[in-house]
ZADO-1210 file (C-alpha; in nm, 4 decimals, padded with zeros to 6 digits):
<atoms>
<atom x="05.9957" y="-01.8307" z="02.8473" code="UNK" pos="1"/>
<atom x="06.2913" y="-01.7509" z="03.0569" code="UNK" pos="2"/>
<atom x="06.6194" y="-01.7921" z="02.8271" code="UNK" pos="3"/>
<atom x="06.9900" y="-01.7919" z="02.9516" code="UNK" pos="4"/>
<atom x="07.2694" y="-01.7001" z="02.7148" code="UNK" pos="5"/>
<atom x="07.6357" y="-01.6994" z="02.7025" code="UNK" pos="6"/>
<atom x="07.9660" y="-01.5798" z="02.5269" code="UNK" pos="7"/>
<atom x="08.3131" y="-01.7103" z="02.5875" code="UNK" pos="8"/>
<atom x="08.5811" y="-01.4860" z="02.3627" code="UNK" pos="9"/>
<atom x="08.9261" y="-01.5257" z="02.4005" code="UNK" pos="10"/>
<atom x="09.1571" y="-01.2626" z="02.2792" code="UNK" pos="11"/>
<atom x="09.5378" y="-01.2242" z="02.1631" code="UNK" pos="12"/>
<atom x="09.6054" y="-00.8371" z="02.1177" code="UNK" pos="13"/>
<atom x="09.9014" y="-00.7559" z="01.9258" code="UNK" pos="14"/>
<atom x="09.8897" y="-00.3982" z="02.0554" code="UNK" pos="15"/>
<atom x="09.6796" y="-00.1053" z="02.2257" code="UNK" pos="16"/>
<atom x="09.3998" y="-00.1665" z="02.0454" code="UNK" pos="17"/>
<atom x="09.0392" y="00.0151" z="02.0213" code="UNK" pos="18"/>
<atom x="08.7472" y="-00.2704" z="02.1151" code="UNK" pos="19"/>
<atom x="08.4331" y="-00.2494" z="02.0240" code="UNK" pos="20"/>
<atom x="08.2181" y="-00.5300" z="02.1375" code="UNK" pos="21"/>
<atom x="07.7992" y="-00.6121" z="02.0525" code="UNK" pos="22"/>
<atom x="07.7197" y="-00.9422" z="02.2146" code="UNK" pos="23"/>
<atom x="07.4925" y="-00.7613" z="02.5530" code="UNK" pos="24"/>
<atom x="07.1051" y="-00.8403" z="02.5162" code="UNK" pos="25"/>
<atom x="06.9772" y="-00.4846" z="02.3711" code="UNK" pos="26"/>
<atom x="06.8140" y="-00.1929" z="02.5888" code="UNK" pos="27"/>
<atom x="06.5060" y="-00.3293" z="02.6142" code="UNK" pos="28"/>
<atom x="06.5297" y="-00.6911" z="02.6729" code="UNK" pos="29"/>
<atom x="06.3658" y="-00.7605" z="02.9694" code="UNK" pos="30"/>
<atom x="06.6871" y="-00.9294" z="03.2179" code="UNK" pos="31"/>
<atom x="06.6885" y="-01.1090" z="03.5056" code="UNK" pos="32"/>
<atom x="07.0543" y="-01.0921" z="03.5543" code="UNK" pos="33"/>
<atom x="07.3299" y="-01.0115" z="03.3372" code="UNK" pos="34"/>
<atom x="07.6990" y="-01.0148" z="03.3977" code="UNK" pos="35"/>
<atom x="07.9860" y="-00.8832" z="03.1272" code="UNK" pos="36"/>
<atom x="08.3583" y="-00.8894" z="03.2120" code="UNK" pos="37"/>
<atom x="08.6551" y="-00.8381" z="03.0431" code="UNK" pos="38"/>
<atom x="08.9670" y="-01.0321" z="03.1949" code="UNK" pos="39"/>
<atom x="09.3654" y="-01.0805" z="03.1688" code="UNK" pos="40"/>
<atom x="09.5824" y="-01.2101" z="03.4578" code="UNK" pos="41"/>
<atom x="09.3725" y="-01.1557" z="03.7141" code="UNK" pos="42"/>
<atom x="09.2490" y="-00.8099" z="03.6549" code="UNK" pos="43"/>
<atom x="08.9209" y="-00.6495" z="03.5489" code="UNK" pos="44"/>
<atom x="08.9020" y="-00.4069" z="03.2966" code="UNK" pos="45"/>
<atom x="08.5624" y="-00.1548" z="03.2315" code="UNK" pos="46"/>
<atom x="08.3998" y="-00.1168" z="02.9052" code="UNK" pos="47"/>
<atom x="08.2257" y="00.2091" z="02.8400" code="UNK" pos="48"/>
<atom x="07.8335" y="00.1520" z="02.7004" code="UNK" pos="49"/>
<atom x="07.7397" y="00.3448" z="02.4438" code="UNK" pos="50"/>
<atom x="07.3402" y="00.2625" z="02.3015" code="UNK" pos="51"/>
<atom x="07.2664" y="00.3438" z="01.9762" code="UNK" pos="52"/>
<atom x="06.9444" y="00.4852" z="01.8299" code="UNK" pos="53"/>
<atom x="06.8252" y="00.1245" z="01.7939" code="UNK" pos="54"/>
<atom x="06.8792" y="00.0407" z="02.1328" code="UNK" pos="55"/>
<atom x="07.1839" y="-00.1672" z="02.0300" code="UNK" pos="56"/>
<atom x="07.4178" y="-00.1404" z="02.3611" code="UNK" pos="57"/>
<atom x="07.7896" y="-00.1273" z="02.2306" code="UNK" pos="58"/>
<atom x="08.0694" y="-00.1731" z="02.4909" code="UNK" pos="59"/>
<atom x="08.3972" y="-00.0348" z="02.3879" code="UNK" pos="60"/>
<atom x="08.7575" y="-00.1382" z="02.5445" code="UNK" pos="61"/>
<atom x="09.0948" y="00.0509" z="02.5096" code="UNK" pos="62"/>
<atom x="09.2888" y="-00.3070" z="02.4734" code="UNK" pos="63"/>
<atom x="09.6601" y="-00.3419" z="02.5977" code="UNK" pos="64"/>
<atom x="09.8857" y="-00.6081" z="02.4320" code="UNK" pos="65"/>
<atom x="09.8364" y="-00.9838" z="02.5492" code="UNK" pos="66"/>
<atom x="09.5282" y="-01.1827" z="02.5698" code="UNK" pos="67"/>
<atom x="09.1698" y="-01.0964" z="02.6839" code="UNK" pos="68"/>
<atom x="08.9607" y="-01.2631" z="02.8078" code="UNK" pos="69"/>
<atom x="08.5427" y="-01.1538" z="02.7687" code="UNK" pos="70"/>
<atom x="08.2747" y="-01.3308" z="02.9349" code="UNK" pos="71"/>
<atom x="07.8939" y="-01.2339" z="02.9108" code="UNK" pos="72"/>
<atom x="07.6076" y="-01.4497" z="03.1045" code="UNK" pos="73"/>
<atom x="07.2019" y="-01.3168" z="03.1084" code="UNK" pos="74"/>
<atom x="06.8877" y="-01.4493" z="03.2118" code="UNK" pos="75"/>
<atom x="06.6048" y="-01.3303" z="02.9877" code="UNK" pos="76"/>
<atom x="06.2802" y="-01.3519" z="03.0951" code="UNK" pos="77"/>
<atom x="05.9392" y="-01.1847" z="02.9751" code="UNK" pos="78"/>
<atom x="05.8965" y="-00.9850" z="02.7090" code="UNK" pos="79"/>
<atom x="06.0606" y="-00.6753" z="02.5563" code="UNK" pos="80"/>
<atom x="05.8303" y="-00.3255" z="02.5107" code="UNK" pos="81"/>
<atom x="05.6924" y="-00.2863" z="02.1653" code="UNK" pos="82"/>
<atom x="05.8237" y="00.0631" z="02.0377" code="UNK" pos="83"/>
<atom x="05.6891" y="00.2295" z="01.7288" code="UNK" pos="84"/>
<atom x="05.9009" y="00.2321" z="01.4421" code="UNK" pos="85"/>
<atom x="05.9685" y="00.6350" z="01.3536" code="UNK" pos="86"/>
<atom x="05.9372" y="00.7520" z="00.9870" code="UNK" pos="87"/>
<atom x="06.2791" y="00.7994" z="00.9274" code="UNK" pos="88"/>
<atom x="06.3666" y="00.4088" z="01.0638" code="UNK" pos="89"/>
<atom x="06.1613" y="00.2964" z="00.8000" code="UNK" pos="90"/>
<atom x="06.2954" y="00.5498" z="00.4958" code="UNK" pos="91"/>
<atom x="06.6540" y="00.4228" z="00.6319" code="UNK" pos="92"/>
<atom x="06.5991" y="00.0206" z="00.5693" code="UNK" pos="93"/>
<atom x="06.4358" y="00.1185" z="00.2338" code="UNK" pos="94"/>
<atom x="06.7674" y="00.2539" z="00.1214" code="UNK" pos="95"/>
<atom x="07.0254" y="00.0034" z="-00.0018" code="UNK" pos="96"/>
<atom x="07.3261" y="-00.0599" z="00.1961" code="UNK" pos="97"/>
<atom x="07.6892" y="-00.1727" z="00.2012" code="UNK" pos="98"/>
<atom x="07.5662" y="-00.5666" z="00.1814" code="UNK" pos="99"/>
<atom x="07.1615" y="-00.5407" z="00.1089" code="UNK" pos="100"/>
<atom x="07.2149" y="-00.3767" z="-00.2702" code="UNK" pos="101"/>
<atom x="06.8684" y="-00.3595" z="-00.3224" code="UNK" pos="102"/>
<atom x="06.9222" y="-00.1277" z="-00.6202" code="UNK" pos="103"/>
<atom x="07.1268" y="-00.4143" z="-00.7874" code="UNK" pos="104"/>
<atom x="06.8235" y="-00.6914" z="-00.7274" code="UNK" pos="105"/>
<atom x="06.5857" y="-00.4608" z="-00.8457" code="UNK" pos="106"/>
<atom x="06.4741" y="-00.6084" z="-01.1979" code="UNK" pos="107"/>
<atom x="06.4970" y="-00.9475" z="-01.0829" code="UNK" pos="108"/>
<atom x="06.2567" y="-00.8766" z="-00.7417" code="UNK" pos="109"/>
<atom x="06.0084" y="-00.7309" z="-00.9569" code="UNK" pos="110"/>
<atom x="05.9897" y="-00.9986" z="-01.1664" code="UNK" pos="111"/>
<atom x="05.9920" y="-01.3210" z="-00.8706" code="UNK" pos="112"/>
<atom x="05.7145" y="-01.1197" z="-00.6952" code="UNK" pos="113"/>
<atom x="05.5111" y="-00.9300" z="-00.9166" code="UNK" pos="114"/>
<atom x="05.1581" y="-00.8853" z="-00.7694" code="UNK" pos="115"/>
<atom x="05.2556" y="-01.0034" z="-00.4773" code="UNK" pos="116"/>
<atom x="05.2120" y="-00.7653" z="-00.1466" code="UNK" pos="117"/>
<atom x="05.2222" y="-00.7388" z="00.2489" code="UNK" pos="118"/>
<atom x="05.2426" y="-01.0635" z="00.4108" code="UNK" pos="119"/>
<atom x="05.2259" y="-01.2777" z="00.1156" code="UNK" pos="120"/>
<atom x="05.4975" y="-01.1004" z="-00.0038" code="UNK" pos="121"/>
<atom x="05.7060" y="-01.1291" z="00.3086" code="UNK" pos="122"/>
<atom x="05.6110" y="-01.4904" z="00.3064" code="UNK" pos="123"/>
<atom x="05.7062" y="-01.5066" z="-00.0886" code="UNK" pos="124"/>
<atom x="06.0806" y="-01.3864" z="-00.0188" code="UNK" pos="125"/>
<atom x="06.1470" y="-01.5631" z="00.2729" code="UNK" pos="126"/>
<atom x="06.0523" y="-01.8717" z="00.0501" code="UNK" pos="127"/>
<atom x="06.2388" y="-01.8090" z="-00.2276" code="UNK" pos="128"/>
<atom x="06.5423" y="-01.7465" z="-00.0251" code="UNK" pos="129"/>
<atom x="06.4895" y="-02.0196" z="00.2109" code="UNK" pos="130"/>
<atom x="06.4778" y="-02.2899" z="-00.1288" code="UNK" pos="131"/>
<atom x="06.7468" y="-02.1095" z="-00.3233" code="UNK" pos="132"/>
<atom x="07.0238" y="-02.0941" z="-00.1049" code="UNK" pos="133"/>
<atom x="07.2286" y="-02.3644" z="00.0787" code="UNK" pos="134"/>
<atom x="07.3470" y="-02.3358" z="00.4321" code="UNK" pos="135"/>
<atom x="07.7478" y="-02.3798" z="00.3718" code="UNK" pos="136"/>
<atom x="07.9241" y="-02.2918" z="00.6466" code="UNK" pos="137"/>
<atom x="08.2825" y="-02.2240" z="00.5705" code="UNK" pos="138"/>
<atom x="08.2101" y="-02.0895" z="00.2130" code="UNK" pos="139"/>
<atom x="08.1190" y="-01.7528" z="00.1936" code="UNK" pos="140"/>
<atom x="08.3505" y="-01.4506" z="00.2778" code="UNK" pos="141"/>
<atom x="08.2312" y="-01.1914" z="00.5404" code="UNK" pos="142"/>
<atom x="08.2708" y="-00.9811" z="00.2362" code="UNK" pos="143"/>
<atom x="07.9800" y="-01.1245" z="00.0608" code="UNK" pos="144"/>
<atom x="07.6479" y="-00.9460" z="-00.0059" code="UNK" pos="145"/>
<atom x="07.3133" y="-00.9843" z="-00.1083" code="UNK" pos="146"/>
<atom x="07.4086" y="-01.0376" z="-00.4593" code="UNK" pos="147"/>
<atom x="07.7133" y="-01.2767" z="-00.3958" code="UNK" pos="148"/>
<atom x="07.4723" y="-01.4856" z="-00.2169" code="UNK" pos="149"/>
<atom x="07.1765" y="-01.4539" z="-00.5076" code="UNK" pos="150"/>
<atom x="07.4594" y="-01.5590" z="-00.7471" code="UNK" pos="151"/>
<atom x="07.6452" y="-01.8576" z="-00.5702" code="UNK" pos="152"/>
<atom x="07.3143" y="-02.0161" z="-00.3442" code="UNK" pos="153"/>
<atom x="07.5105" y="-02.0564" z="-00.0782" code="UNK" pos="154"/>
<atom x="07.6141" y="-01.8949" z="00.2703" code="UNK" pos="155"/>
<atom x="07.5218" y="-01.8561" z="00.6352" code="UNK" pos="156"/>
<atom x="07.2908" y="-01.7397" z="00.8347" code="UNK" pos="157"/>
<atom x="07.4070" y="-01.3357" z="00.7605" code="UNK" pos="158"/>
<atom x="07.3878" y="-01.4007" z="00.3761" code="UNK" pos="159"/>
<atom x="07.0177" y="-01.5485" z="00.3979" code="UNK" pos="160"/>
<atom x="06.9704" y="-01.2102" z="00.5861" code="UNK" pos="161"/>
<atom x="07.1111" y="-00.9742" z="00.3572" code="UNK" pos="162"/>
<atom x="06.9007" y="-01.1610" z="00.0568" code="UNK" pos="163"/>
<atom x="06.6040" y="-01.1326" z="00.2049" code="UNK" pos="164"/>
<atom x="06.6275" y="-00.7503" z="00.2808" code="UNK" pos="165"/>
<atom x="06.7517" y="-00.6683" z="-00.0244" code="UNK" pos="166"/>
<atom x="06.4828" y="-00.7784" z="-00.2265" code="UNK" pos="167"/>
<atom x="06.2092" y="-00.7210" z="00.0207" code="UNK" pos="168"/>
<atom x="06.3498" y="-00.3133" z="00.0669" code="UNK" pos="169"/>
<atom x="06.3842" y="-00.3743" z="-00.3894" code="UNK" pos="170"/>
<atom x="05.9913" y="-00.4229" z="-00.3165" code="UNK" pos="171"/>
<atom x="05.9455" y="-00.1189" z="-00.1283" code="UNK" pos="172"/>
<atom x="05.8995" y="-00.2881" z="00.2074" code="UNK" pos="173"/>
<atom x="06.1452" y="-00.1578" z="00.4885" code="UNK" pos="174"/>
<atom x="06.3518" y="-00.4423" z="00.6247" code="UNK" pos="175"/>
<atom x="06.6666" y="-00.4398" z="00.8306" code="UNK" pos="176"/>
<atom x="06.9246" y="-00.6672" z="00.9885" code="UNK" pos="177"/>
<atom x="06.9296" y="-00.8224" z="01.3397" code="UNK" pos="178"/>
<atom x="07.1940" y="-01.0563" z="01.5547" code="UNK" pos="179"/>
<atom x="07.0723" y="-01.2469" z="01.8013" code="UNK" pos="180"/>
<atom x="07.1123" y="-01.5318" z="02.0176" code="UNK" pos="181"/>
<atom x="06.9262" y="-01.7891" z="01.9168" code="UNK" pos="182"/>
<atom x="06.8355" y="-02.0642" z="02.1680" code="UNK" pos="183"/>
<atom x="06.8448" y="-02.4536" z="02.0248" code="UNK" pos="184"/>
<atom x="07.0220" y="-02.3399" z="01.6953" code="UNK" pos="185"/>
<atom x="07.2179" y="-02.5782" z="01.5849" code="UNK" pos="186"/>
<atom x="07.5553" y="-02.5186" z="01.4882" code="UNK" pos="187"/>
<atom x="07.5128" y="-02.2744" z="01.7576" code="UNK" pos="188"/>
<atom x="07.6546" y="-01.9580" z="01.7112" code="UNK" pos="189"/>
<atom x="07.5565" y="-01.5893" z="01.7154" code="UNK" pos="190"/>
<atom x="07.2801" y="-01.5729" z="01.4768" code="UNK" pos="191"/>
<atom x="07.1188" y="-01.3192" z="01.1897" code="UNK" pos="192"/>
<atom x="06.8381" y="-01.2756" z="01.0666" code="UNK" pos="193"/>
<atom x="06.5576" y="-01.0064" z="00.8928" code="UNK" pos="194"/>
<atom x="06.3207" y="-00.8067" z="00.9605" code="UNK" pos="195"/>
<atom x="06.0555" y="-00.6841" z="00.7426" code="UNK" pos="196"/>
<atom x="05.7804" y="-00.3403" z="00.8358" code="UNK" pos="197"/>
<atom x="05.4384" y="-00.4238" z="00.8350" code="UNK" pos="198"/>
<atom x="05.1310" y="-00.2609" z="00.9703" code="UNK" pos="199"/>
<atom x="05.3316" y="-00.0786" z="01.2415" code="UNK" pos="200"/>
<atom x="05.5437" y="-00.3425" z="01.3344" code="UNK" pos="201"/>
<atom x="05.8577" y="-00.5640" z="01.2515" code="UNK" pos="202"/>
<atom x="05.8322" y="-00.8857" z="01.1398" code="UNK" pos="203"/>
<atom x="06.1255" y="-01.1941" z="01.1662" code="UNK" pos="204"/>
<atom x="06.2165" y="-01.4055" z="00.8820" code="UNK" pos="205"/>
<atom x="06.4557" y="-01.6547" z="00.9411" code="UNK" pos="206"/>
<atom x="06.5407" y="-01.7986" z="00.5818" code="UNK" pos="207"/>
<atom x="06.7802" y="-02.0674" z="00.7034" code="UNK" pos="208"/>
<atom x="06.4530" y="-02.1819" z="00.8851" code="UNK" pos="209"/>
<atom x="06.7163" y="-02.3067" z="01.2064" code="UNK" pos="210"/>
<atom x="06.6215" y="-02.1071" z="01.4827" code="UNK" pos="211"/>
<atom x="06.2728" y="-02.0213" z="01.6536" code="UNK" pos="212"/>
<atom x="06.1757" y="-01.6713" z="01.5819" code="UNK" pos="213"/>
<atom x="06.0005" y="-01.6960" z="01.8974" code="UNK" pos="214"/>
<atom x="06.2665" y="-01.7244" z="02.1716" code="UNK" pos="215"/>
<atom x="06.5155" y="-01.4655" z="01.9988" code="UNK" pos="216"/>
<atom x="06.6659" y="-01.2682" z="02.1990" code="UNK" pos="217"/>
<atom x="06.8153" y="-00.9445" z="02.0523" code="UNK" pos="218"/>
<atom x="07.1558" y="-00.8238" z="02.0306" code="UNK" pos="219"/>
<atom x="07.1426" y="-00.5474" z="01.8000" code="UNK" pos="220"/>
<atom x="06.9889" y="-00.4167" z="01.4992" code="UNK" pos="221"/>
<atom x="07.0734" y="-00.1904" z="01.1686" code="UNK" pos="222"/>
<atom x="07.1026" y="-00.1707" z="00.7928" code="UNK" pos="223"/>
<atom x="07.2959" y="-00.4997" z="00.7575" code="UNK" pos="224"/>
<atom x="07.5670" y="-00.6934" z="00.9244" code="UNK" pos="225"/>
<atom x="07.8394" y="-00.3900" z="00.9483" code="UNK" pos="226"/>
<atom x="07.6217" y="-00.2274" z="01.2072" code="UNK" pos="227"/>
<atom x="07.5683" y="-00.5598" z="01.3751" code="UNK" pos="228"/>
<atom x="07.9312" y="-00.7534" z="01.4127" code="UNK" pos="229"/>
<atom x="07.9989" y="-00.8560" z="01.7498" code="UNK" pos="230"/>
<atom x="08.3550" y="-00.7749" z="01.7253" code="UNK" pos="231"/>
<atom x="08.5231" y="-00.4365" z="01.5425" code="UNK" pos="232"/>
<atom x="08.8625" y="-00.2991" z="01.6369" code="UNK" pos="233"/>
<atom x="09.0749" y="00.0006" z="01.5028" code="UNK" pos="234"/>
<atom x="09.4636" y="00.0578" z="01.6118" code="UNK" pos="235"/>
<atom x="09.6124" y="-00.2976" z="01.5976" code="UNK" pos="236"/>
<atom x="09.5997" y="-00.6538" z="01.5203" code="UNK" pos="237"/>
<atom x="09.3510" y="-00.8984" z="01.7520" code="UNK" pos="238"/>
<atom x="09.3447" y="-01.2771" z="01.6767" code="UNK" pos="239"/>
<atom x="09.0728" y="-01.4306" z="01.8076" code="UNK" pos="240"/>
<atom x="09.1965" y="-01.7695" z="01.9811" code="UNK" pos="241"/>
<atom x="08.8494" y="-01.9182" z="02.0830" code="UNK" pos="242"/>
<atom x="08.4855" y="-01.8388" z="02.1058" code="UNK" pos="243"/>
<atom x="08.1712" y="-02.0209" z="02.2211" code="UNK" pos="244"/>
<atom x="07.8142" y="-01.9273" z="02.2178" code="UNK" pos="245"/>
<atom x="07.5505" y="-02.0927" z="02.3843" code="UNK" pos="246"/>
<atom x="07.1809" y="-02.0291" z="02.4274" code="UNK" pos="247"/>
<atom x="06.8991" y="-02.2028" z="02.6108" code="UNK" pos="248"/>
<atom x="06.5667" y="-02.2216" z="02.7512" code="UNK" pos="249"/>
<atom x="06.6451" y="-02.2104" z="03.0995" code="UNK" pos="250"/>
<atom x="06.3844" y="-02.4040" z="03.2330" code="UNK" pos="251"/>
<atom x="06.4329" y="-02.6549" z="03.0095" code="UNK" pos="252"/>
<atom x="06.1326" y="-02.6788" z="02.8609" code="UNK" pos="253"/>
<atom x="06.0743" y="-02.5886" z="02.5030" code="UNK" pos="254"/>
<atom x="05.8626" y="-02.3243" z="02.3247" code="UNK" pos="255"/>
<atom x="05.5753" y="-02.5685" z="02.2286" code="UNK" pos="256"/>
<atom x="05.4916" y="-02.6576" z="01.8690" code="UNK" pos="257"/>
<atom x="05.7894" y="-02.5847" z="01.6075" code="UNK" pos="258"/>
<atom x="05.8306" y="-02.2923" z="01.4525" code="UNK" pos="259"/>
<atom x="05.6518" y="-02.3012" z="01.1230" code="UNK" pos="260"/>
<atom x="05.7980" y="-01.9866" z="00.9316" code="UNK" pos="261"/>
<atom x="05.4768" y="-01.9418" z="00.8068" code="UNK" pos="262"/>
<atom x="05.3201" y="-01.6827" z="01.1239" code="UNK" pos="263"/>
<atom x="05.3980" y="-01.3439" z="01.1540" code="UNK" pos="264"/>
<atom x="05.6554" y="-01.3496" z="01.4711" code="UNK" pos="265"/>
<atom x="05.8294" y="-01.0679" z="01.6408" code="UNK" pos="266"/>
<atom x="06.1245" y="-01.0518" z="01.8313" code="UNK" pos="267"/>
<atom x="06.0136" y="-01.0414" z="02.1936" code="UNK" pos="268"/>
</atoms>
């Protein structure tokens, strides 16, 4: 299922500013090609790659006042290496975190899914979430946690993420955050979703139920979205003037029958 994805991001930098960019395909993902620039006037500038212990592949940027321009283009094709989760990955997404507060959904996660376990409970929460909260774009603050989200029903696709891990990880099941791009979504856009440990491996759930889990590609991966933005900067303003995503099957086929959110799917 070869996929080709894209990201347009045009930058005004009020000063020398610290960049730190996540919007490659991840250390794994099996590429074709793959091109990244960064852009202003005519001349290049190089990011240095640092990959973090998820294989998340951060690019970072000494900025200089004016605009920027950043460009990324890869053909995906294949599928990525299944690597063992290690046994402190999984007592890290059991922990709560800045936005999954599973500590604070607790009580009410023990009572939606009492008895409940494995993949019926995966199934269960995805569910729940998917029924109980309203895709609103423009409504909820990149602020907003888990328990915003459990309290309003509404958000986007990173709030039906952070729900779903926090009351999976309340119910002792590791689950973590992960951006991707998502081809066929529609508004497209980079796009979250969870994860949840099973058996050895790491499950998708895609709440919103918009995308299909099965031609993700990866971007990167941690406790919840402040490990996963796709833009963080330190040392000065940055406005961002425009952005587009985009994200295909290249062939332009499709992936077959629709995505049911019922099977157990990895990212591949």
């Amino acid at each position: 299922m070869p996929r080709r994805v894209t990201a347009e991001l045009d930058l005004d930098l009020g000063a020398s500013v610290d960049l730190v960019f996540q919007i490659t395909a991840a250390r794994g993902v099996p590429l074709q090609s793959e091109e990244l620039t960064f852009a202003r006037d005519g001349r290049s500038f190089t990011a240095t790659e640092i990959v973090d212990a998820e294989g998340s592949r951060l690019h970072r940027l000494a900025g200089e006042p004016g605009p920027l321009s950043v460009r990324y283009e890869a053909v995906v094709s294949g599928t990525a290496p299944t690597v063992p989760p290690t046994d402190l990955e999984t007592i890290t997404y059991l922990r709560p975190s800045r936005y999954c507060q599973s500590d604070e959904v607790f009580a009410q996660a023990r009572r939606q899914f009492s008895g409940l376990a494995r993949a019926d409970l995966i199934a269960a929460v995805s569910s729940f979430v998917a029924s109980s909260v309203t895709y609103t774009p423009g409504m909820s603050m990149g602020t907003d946690s888990a328990v915003t989200t459990l309290m309003t029903g509404q958000g986007v696709c990173r709030d039906y993420a952070h729900l779903v891990i926090a009351l999976l990880r309340a119910m002792d099941v590791p689950a973590r955050y992960a951006a991707c791009y998502a081809p066929g979504l529609e508004p497209m856009d980079f796009h979250a979703v969870a994860e949840a440990y099973l058996d050895g491996a790491w499950y998708v759930i895609d709440a919103t139920r918009l995308s299909d889990r099965r031609s993700l590609v990866r971007i990167a991966t941690g406790r919840d979205a402040a490990d996963c933005a796709f833009l963080s900067y330190h040392g000065g303003y940055v406005g961002l003037e425009r952005m587009r995503v985009d994200a295909f099957l290249d062939d332009g086929g499709d992936a077959g029958a629709p995505d049911d959110h019922e099977a157990l799917v990895q990212i591949v």
